[in-house]
N, C-alpha and C positions, 0 to 999 in steps of 0.2 A: 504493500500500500504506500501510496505517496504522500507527500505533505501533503500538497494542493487537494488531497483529497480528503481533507479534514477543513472544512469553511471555519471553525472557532482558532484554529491556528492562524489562517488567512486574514482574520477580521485584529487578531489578536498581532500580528506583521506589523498590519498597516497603522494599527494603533501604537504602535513602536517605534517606526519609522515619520512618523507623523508629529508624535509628542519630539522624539529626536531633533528633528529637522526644525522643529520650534523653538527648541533649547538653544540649539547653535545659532540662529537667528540674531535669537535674545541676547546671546551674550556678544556681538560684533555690533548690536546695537548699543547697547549699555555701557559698553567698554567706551566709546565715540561720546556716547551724551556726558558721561560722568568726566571724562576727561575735558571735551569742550567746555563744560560747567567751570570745573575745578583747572585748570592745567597740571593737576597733581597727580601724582604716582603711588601716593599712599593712600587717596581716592579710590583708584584703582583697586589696589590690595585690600581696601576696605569691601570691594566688592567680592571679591572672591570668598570673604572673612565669611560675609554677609549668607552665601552660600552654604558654605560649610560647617556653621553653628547649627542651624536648625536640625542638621544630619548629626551634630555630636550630641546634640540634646534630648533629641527624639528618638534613640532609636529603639531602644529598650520598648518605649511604649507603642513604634512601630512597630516590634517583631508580635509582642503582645496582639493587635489591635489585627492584625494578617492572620491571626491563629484563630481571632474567636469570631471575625463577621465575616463577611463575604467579599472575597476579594474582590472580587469586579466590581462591585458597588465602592468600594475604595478609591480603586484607580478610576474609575469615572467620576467619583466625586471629586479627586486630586485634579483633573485635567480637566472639569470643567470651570472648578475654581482659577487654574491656570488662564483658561479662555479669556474669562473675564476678567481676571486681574489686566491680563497686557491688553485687552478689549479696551479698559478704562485707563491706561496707563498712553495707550495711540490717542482715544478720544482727548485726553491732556494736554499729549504732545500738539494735534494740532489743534488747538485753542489757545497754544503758548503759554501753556500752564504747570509744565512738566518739569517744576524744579527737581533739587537735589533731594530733597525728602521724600517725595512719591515715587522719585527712581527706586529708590534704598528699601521703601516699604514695599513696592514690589517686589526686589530681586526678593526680599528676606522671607515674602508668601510663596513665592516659583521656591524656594528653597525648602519652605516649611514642605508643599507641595509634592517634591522631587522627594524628600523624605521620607515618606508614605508611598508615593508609586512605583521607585526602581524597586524594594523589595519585596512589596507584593506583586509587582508584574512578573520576577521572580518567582515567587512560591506560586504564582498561579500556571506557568506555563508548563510544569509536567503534568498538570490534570488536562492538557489539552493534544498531546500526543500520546499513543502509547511508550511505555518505559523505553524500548529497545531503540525506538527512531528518537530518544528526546538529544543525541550528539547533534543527528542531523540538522535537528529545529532551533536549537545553540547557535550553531554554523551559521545556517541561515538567519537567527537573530542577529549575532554578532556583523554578518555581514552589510546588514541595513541600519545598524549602529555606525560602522565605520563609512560606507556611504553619507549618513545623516553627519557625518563628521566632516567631511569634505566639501558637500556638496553646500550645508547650512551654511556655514560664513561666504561662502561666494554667492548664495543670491541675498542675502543677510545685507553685507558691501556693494555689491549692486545695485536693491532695491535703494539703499541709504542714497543713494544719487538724487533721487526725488524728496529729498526729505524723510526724518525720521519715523514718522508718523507709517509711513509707507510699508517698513518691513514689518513696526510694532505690528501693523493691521495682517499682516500675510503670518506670523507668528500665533497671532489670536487665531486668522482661521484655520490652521494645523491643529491647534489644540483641540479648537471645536473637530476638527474631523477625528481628532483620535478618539475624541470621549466617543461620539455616534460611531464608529467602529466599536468600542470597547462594549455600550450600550446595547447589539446587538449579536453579542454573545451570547450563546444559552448557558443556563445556570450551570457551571460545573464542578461548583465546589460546596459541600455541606458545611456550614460553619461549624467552630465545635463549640464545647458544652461553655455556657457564659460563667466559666469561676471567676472567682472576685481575682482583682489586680492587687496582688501582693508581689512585695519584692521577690520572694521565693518564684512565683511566675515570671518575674522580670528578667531574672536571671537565670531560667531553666535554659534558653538555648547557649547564654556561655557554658553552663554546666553541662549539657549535651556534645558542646564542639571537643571541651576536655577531656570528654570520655570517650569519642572517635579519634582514633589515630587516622582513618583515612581522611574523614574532613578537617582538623585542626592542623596536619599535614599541611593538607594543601594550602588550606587560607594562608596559613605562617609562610607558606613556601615564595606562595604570588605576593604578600606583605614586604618580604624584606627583598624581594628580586627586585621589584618596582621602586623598593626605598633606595634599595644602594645601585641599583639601574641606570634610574632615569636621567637621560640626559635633554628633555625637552627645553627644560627651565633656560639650556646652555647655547642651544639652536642660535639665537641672535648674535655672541660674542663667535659663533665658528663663522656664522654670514659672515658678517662684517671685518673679523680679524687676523682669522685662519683658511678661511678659504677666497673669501673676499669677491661673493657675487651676490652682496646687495640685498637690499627687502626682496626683489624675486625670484634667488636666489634663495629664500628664507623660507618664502611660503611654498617652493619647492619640496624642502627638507621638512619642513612640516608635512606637506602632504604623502613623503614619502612611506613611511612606517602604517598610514590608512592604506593605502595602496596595494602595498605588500597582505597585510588584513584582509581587505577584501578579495585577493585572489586565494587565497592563501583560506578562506571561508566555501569558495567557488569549491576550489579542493573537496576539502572536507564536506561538505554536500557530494557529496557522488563519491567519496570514498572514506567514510568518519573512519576514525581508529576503530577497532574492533580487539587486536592481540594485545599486551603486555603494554595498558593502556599508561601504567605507571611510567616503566622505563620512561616510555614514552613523551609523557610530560616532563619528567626530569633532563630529559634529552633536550626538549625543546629550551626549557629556563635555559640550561648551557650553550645553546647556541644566541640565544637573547645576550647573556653576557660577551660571549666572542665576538657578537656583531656590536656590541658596546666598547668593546675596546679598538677593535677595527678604526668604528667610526671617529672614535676621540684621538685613533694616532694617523687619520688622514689627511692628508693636505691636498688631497685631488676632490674635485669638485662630482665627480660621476661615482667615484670609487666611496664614497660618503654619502651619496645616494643610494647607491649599492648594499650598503652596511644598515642604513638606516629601512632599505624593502626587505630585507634578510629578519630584521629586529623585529620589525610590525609583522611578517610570517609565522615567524616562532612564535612571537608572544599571544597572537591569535590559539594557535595548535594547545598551547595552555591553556590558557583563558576556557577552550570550547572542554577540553577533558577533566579542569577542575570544574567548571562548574557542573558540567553531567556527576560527577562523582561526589559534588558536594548534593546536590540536588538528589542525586539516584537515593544517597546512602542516609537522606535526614527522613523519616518519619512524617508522611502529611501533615499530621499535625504541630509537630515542631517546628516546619518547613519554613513560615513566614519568619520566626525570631531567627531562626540561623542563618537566614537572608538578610534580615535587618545588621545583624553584627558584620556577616560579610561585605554588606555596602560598605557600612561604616571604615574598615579595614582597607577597603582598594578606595576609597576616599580617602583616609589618611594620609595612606599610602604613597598617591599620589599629590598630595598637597606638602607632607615633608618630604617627599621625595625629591619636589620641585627647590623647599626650604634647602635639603642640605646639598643638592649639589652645589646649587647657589652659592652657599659657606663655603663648600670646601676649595670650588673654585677661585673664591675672595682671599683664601688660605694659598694653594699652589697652584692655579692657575686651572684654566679650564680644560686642559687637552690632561695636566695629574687629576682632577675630578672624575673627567670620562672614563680614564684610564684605571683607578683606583672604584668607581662606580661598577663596571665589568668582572674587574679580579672579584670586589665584594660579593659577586652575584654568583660570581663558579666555585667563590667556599661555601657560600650558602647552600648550592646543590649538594656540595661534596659534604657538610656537613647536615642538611636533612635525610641524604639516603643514611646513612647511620645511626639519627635519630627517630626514622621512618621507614623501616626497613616494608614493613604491610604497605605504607603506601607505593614505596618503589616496586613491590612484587604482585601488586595490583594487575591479571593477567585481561579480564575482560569487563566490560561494563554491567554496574548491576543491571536488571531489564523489569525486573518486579519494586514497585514504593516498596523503600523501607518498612515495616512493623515498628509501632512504639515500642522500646526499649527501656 
């Protein structure tokens, strides 16, 4: 059986790709207002802050809140609230009414927002495939993620040619299209039993991830690859002072690692992992690092394009086998909290990961960061298969939901 031949997957795509492409939108436009406002750079960072608070705050009572209602009533509450928020936030812009305050209290509602919908869109997408095809529907998701990566800031910066107002309004109407996708999904998840919210339930899925070596594995595995990884943060000082081809030159190398992603997703659709699914992912982090040290000791301009389509490959091929295995191996019902921590986790992850190259490169330079960010990423392998030996000998994917445990 195929995907296509499941319409709650298909409805469940487009409400992905839709909320996605709204996201990126929003943030090449916000990035432009806040700065035009402010000339500032700490502006800026307040914006991202602004993001990521509501995901540090929330999430305990997101995994909670995925566990006990209906997740699709969630995410369609989350994205129609989104709708309206940048709905009212374009109707501002053009009446020239869209100071710095109503930017700020929107991003911090698209955040509160975003906090509640990646994890239960999450816990809701293996009740919408069977177990055995859920790599493929991963693949597939991921690859309409990194499309929605690409393709949102270029019509986002496009649209901005007309005026801000212009993309706010093209942003609102993705959202509305993902909730009316989302909206006409059929029920496929029974909530469970409404226990009171105690810490003790707050903390059931840290307690659950502790007690899987295969899932706590993983998360830790993609947490510090990404931490000691990431070389995005660094992308501008290699444009401009190591390779020296400019803003586009830049947005080159940025788009380079979605690229690689998306083919690299293509794959994986028409041949997911199947054998020695572990090796497998630990294989991949390692060549994630190799193409991190690659690209921080390049001075060639294609060969760094190269390293960085290599990097966005592998890290997909992870990405799609930890999350089936974090997904296969949690318990329906725990499914939404151990998603919720996991956000939080590749959120972190990704925002100190951006912090400490930053540092280190402020420290010795950015080509010792990339290089010292890569080496970090192949002890980490080297030191998870020893501390994770079940996850390394991980042979095939589960195919049946976990049983609570």
């Amino acid at each position: 059986m195929r995907l296509r031949e499941h319409p709650a997957f298909i409805l469940f795509w487009i409400s992905r790709v839709a909320s996605a492409l709204a996201f990126q939108m929003l943030g090449v436009v916000v990035g432009w207002l806040v700065y035009s406002l402010t000339g500032s750079a700490a502006a800026l960072g307040l914006v991202g802050l602004a993001q990521f608070l509501p995901i540090l705050f929330l999430t305990l009572l997101v995994g909670h809140a995925a566990d006990t209602f209906d997740r699709r009533r969630i995410v369609l509450a989350c994205q129609t609230l989104s709708a309206l928020t940048v709905g009212a936030l374009a109707l501002a812009e053009g009446a020239g009414h869209a100071g710095l305050l109503p930017i700020y209290a929107a991003v911090i509602t698209i955040g509160a927002c975003r906090a509640f919908e990646a994890p239960t869109m999450a816990a809701l997408l293996p009740r919408l495939v069977p177990g055995e095809m859920l790599p493929r529907a991963l693949a597939v998701a991921s690859s309409a993620m990194q499309m929605a990566t690409i393709a949102g800031p270029a019509v986002g910066g496009f649209a901005y040619i007309f005026g801000p107002a212009v993309p706010l309004t093209l942003a609102a109407i993705c959202y509305a299209v993902a909730a009316g996708a989302m909206a006409f999904i059929r029920h496929v998840h029974a909530p469970g039993p409404r226990s009171a919210m105690t810490l003790e339930t707050l903390l059931s899925g840290l307690a659950f991830i502790r007690r899987s070596p295969v899932v706590l594995g993983s998360i830790s595995l993609d947490l510090f690859a990404v931490l000691l990884g990431g070389v995005t943060a660094l992308l501008p000082i290699y444009a401009a002072e190591i390779l020296h081809v400019g803003t586009q030159g830049l947005g080159a190398l940025r788009a380079a690692p979605a690229v690689g992603a998306v083919l690299m997703s293509i794959v994986l659709v028409r041949r997911p992992p199947t054998r020695r699914v572990g090796a497998v992912m630990f294989a991949a982090v390692a060549v994630f690092g190799l193409a991190t040290v690659v690209f921080a000791l390049s001075s060639s301009f294609l060969l760094s394009l190269g390293a960085l389509f290599v990097l966005g490959a592998a890290d997909n091929v992870s990405v799609v086998i930890r999350s089936s295995l974090v997904q296969l191996s949690t318990p329906d019902e725990m499914r939404g909290r151990v998603s919720a921590v996991n956000s939080l986790f590749v959120g972190t992850s990704n925002q100190l990961g951006e912090f400490e190259s930053g540092m280190v490169a402020a420290l010795i330079g950015a080509v010792g960061a990339g290089v010292a960010g890569g080496v970090g990423t192949l002890i980490v392998v080297a030191l998870w298969t020893r501390l994770f030996p079940a996850l390394f000998h991980v042979d095939a994917m589960p195919v049946k939901v976990a049983t609570r445990r």
